[in-house]
C-alpha positions in Angstrom: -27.4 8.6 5.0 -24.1 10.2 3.4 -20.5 8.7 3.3 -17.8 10.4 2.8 -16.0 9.5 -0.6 -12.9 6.9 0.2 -9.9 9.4 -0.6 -7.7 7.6 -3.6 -5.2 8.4 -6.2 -4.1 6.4 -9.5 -0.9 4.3 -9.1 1.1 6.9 -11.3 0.4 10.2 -9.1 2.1 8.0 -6.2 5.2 10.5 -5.5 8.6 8.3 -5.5 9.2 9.2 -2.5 5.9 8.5 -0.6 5.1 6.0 2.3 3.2 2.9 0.8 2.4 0.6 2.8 1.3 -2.8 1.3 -1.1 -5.3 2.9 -1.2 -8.1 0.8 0.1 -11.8 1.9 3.6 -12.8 2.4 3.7 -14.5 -1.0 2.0 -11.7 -2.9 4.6 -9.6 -1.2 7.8 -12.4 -2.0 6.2 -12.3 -5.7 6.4 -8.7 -6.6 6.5 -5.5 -4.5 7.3 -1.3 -4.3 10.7 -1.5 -3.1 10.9 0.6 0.4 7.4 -0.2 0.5 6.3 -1.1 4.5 4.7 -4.4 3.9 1.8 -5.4 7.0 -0.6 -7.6 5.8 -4.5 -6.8 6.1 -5.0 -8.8 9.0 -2.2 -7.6 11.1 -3.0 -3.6 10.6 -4.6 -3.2 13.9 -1.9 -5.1 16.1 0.9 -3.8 14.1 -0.6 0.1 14.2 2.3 1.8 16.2 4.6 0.4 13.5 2.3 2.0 10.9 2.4 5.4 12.7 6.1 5.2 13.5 6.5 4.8 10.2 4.7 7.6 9.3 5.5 10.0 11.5 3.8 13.3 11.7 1.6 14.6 8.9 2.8 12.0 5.8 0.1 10.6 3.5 0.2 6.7 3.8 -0.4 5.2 0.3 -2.1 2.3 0.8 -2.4 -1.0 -1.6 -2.8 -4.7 -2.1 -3.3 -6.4 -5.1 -6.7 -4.7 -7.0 -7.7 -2.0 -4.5 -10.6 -4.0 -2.5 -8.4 -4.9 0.9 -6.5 -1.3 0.8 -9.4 0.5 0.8 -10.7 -1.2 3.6 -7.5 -0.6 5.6 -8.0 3.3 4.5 -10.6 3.3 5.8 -9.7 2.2 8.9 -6.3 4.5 8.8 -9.2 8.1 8.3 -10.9 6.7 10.9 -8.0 6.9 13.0 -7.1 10.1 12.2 -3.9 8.8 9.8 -3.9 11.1 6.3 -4.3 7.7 4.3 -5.4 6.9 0.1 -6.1 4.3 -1.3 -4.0 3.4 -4.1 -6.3 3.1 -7.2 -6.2 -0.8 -9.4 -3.3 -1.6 -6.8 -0.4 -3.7 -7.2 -2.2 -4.8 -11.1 -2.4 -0.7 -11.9 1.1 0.1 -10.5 2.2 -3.0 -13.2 0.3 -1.5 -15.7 2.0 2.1 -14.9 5.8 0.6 -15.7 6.2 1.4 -11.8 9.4 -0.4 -10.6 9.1 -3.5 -8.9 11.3 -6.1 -6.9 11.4 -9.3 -5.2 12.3 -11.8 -2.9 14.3 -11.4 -0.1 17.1 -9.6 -1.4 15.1 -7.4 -3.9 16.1 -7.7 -7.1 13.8 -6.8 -10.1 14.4 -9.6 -12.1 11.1 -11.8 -12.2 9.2 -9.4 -9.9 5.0 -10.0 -10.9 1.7 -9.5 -9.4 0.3 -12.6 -7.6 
């Protein structure tokens, strides 16, 4: 049997620009996230996929990521398998740290004391 290889890219090669959507937990999210990042936690993918799609929209990669990689590349999996242009981001949340990628959080999003939970 042959499976295709998950498609992924390294937290650096994530364009600024790019929809990322996070599915970590509301306190990993409060801790430290990508600001403008869509933020639907793992367990709420399915029942929140139009909001996902709406997002979106027609033909944009969705960069997916939690904290290390092992719950985004399930929901990547998921997103192929429903036709979505989806990656997993590689390390996650602890490689986009790692990168000197800009972080916030808390409610009003301020990068002061933003960290990886």
């Amino acid at each position: 049997m042959h499976f295709a290889q998950l498609p992924q890219v390294e937290a650096a090669a994530v364009p600024a620009d790019g929809l990322l959507l996070d599915v970590r937990e509301d306190d990993e999210w409060a801790a430290g996230h990508v600001e403008g990042a869509l933020h639907i936690p793992m367990g709420q993918v399915v029942a929140r996929f139009d909001e996902l799609t709406a997002a979106a929209g027609e033909g944009h990669r969705v960069h997916v990521m939690c904290r290390v990689g092992g719950r985004s590349a399930q929901v990547t999996q998921y997103l192929v398998a429903q036709g979505l242009d989806a990656v997993n981001v590689d390390g996650g949340m602890l490689a986009w740290d790692a990168a000197g990628r800009p972080m916030v959080s808390g409610p009003d999003g301020t990068a002061e004391g933003a960290f990886v939970l």
